[in-house]
DSSP file (Angstrom, degrees, kcal/mol; ACC not computed):
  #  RESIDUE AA STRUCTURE BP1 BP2  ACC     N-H-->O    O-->H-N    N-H-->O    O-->H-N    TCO  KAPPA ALPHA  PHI   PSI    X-CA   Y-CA   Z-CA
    1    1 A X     >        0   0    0      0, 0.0     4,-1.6     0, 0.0     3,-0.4   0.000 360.0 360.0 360.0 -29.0  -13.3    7.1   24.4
    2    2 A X  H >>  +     0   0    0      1,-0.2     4,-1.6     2,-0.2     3,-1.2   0.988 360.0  44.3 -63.4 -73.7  -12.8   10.3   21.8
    3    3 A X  H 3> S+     0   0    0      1,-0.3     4,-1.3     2,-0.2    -1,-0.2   0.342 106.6  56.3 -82.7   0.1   -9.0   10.4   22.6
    4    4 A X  H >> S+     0   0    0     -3,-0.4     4,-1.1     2,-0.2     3,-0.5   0.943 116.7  42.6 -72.5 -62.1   -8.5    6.4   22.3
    5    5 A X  H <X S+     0   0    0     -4,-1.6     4,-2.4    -3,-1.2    -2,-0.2   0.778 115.0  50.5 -57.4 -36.7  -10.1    7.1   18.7
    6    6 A X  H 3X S+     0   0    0     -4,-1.6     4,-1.4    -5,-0.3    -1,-0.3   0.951 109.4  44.9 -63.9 -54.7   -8.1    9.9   18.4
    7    7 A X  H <X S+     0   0    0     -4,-1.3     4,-2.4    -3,-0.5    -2,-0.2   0.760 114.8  54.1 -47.6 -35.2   -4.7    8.4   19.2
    8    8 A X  H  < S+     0   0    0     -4,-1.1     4,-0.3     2,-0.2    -1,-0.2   0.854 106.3  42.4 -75.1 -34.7   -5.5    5.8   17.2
    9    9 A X  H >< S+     0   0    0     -4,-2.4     3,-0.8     1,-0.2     4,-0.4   0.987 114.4  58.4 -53.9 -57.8   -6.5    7.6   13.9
   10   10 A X  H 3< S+     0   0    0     -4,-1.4    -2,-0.2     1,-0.3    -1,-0.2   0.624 124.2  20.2 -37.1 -50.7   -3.0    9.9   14.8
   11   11 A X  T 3< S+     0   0    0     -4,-2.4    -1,-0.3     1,-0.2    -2,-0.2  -0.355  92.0  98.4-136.2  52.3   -0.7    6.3   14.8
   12   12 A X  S X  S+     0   0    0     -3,-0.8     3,-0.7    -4,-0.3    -1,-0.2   0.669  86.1  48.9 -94.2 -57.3   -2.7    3.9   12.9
   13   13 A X  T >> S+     0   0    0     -4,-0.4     4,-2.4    -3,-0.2     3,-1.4   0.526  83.8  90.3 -89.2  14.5   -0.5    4.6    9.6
   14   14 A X  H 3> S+     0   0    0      1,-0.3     4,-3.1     2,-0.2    -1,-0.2   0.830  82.1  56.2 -51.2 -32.7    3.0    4.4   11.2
   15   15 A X  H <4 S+     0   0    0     -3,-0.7    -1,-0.3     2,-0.2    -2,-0.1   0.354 111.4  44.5 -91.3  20.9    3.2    0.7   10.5
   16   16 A X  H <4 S+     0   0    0     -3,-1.4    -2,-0.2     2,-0.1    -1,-0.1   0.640 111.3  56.8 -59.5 -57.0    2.6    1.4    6.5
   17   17 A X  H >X S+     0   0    0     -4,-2.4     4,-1.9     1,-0.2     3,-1.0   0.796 110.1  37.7 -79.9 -12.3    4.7    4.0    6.6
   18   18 A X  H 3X S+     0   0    0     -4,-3.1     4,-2.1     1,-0.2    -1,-0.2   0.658 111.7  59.0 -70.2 -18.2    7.6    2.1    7.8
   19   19 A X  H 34 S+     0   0    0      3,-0.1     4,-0.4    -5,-0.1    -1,-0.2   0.299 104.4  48.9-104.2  42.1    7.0   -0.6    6.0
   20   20 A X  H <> S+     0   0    0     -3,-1.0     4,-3.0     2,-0.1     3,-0.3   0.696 108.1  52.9-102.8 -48.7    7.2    1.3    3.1
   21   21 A X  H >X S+     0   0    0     -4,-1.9     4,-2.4     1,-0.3     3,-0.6   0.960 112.5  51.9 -35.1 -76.8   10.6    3.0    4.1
   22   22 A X  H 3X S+     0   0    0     -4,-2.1     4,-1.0     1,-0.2    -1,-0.3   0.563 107.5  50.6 -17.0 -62.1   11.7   -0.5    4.6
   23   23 A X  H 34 S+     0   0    0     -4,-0.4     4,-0.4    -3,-0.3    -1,-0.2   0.781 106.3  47.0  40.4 -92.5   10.6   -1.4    1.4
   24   24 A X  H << S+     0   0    0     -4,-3.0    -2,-0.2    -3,-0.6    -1,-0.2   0.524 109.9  65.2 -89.2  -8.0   12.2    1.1   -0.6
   25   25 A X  H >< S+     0   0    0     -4,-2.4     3,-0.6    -5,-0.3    -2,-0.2   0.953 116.4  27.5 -43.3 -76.3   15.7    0.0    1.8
   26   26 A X  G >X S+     0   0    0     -4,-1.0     4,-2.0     1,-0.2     3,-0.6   0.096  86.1 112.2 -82.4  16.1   15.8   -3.3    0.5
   27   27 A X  G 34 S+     0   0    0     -4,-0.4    -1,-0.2     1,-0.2    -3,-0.1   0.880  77.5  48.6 -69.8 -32.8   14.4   -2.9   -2.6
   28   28 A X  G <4 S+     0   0    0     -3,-0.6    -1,-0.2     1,-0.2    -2,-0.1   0.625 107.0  60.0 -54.9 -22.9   17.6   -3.7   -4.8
   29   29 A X  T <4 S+     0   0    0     -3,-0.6    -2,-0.2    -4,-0.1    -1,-0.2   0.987  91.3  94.2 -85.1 -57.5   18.2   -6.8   -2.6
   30   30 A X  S  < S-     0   0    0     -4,-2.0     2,-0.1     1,-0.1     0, 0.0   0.220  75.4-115.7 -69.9 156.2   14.5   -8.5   -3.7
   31   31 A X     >  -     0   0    0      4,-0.0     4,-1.6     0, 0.0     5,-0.4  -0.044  42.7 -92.2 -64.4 161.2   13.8  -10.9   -6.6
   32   32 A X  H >> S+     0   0    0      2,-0.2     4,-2.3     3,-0.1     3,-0.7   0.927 125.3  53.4 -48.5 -45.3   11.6   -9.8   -9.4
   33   33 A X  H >> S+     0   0    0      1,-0.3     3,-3.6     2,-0.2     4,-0.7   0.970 111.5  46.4 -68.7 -88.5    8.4  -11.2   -7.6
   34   34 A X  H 3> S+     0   0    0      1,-0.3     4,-0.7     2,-0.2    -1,-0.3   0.436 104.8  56.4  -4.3 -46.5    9.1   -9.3   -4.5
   35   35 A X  H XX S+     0   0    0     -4,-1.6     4,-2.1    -3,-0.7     3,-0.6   0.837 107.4  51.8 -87.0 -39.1   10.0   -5.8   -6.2
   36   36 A X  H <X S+     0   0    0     -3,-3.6     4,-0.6    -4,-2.3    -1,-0.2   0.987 109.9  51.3 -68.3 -28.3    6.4   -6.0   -7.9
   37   37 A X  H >X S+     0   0    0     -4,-0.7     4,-1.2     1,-0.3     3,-0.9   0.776 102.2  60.8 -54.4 -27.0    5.1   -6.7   -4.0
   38   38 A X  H <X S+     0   0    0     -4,-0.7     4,-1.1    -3,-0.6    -1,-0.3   0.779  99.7  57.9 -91.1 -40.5    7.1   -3.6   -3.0
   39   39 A X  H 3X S+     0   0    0     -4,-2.1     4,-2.9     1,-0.2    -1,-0.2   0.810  99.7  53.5 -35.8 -46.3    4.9   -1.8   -5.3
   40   40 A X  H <X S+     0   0    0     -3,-0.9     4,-1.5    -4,-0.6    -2,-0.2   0.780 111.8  42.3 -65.6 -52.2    2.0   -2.8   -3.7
   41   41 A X  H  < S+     0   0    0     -4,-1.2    -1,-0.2     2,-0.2     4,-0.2   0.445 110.6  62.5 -91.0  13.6    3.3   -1.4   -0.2
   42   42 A X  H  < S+     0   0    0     -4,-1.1     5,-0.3     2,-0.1    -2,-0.2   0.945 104.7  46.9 -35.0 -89.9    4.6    1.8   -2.3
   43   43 A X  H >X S+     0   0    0     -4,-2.9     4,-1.7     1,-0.2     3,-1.2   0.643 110.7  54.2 -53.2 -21.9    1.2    2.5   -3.1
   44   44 A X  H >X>S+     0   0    0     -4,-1.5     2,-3.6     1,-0.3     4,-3.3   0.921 106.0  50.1 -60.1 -85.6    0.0    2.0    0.4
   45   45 A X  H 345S+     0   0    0      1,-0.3    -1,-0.3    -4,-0.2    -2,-0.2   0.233 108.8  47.7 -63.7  47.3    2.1    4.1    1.8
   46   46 A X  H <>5S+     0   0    0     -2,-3.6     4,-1.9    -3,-1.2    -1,-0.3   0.058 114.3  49.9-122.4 -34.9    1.5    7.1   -0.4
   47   47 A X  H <<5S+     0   0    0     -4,-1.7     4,-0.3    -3,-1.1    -2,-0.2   0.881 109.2  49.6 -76.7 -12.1   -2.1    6.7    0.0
   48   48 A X  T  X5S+     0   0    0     -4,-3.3     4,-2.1    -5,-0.2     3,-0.4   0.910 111.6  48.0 -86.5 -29.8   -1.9    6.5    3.3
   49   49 A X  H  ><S+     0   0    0     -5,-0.5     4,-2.5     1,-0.3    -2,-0.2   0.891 115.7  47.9 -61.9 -41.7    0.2    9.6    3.7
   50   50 A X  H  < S+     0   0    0     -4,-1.9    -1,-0.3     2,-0.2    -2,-0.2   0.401 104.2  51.1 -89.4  10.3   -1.9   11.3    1.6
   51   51 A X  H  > S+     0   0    0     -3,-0.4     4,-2.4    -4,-0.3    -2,-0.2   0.676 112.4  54.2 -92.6 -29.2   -5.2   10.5    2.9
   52   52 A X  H  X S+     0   0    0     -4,-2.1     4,-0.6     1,-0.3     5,-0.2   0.876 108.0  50.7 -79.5 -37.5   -3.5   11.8    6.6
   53   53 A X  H  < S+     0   0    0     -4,-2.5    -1,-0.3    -5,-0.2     6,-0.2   0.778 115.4  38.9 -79.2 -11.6   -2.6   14.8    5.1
   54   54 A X  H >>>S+     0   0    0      1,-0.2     5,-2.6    -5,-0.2     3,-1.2   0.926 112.2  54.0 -82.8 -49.1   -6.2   15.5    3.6
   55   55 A X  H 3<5S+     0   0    0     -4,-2.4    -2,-0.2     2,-0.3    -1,-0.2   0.454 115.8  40.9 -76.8   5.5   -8.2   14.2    6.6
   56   56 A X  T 3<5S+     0   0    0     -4,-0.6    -1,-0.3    -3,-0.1    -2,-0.1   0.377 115.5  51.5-108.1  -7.4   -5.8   17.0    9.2
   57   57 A X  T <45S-     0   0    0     -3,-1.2    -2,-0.3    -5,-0.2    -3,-0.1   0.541 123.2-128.2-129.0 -29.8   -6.3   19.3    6.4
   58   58 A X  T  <5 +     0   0    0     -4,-1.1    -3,-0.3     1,-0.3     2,-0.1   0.634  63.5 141.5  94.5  35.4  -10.5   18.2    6.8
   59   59 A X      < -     0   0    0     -5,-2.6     2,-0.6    -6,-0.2    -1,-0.3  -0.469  62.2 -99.9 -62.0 147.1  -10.4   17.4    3.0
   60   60 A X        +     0   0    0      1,-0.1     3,-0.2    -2,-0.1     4,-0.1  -0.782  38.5 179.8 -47.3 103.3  -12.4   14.2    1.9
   61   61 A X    >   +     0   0    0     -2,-0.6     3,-4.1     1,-0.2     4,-0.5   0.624  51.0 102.9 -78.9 -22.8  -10.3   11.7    1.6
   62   62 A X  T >>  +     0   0    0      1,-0.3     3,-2.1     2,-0.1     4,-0.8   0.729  67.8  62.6 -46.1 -49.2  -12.6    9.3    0.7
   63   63 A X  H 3> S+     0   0    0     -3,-0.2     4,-0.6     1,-0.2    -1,-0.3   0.656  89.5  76.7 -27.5 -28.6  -11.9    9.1   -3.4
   64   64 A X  H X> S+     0   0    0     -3,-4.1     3,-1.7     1,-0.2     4,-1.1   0.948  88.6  60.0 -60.9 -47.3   -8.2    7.8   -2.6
   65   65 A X  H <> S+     0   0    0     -3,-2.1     4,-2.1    -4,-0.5     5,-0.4   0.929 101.9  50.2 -39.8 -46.4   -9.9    4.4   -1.7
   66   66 A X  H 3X S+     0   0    0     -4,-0.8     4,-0.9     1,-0.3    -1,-0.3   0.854 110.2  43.3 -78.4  -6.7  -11.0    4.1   -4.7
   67   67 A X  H << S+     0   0    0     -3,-1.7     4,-0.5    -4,-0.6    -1,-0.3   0.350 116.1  54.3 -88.6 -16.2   -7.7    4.9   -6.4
   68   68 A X  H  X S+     0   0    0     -4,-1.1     4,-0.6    -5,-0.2     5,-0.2   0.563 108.5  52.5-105.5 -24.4   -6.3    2.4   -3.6
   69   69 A X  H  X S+     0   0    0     -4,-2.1     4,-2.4    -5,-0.2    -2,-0.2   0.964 116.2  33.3 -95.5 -77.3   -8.9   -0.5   -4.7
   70   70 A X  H  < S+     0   0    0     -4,-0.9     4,-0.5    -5,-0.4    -2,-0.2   0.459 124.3  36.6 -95.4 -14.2   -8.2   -0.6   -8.1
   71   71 A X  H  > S+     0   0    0     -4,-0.5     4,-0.9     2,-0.1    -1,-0.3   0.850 114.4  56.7 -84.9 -36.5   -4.6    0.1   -8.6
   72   72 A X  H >X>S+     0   0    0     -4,-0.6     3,-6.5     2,-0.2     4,-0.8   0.980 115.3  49.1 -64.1 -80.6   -3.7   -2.1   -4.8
   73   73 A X  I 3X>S+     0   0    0     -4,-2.4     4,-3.8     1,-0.3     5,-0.6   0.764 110.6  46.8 -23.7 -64.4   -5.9   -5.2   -7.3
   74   74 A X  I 3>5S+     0   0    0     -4,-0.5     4,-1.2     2,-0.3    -1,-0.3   0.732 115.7  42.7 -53.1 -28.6   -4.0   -4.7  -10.4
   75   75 A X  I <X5S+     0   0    0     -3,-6.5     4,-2.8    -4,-0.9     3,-0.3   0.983 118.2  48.7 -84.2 -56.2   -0.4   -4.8   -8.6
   76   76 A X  I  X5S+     0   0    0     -4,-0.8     4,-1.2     1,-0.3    -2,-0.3   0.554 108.8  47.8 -84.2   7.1   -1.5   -7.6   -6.6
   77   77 A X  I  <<S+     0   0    0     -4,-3.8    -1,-0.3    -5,-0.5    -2,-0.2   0.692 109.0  56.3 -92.6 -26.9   -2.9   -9.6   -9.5
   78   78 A X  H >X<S+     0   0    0     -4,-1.2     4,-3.0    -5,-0.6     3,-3.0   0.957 105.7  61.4 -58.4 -47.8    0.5   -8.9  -11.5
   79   79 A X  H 3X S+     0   0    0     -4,-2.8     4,-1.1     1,-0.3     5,-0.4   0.980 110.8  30.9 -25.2 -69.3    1.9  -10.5   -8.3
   80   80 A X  H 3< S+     0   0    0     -4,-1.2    -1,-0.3     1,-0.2     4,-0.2   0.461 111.5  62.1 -91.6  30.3    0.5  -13.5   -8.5
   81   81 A X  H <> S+     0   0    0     -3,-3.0     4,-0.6     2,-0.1    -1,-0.2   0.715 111.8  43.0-104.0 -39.4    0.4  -13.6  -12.2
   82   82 A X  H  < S+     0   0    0     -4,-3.0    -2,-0.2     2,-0.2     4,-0.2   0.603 119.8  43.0 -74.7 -11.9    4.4  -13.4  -12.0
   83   83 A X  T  < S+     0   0    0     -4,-1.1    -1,-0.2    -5,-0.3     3,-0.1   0.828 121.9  40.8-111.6 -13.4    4.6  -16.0   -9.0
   84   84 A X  T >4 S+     0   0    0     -5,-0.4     3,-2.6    -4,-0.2     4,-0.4   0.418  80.2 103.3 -88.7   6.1    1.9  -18.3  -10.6
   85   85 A X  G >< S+     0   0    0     -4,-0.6     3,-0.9     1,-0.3    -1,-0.1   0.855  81.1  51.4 -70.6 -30.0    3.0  -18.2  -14.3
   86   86 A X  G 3  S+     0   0    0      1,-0.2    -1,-0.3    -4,-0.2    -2,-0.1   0.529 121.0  40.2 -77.7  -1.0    4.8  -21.9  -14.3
   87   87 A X  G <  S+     0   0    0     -3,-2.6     2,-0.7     1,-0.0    -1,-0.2   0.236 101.1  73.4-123.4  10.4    1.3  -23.1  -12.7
   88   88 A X  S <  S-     0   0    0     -3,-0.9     2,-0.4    -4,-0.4    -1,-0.0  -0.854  80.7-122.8-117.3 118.7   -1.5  -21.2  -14.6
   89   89 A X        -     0   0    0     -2,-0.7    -3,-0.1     1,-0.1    -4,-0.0  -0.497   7.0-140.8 -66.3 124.6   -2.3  -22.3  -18.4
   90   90 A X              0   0    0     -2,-0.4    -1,-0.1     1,-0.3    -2,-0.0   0.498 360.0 360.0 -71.2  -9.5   -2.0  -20.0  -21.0
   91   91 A X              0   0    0      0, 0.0    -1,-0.3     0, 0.0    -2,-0.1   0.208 360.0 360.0 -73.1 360.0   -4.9  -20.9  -23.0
């Protein structure tokens, strides 16, 4: 069961970090809305790269979350501030 957990920890962020590479391919092709979404999966995949390299490294990682919480909110409430603006009143 250790080495299930283990594999899992090990390749658990590959699909962030490709879909950050991805991302940052197509990022010139996307619409405005999009490119702020691309932010979003930016900041994932740097936090997730840096949390793997603290946690092999036996650092705490934990603080990154909270840097991951509160910036991840902010991008994604610009998101939908930019995809809702023709439906949200400004008053």
């Amino acid at each position: 069961m250790d080495e299930f957990v283990g594999l899992i920890n090990r390749f658990a962020s590959i699909p962030v970090l490709l879909s950050g590479i991805y991302a940052s391919w197509v990022y010139r092709k996307l619409g405005k809305e999009l490119k702020i979404f691309s932010y979003f999966i930016f900041l994932s995949g740097v936090i997730e790269l840096s949390s793997k390299i603290l946690w092999f490294q036996k650092i705490n990682n934990f603080p990154l979350l909270h840097l991951y919480v509160a910036a991840g909110f902010l991008i994604i409430s610009w998101f939908y501030s930019s995809i809702l603006k023709d439906y949200i009143n400004k008053k």
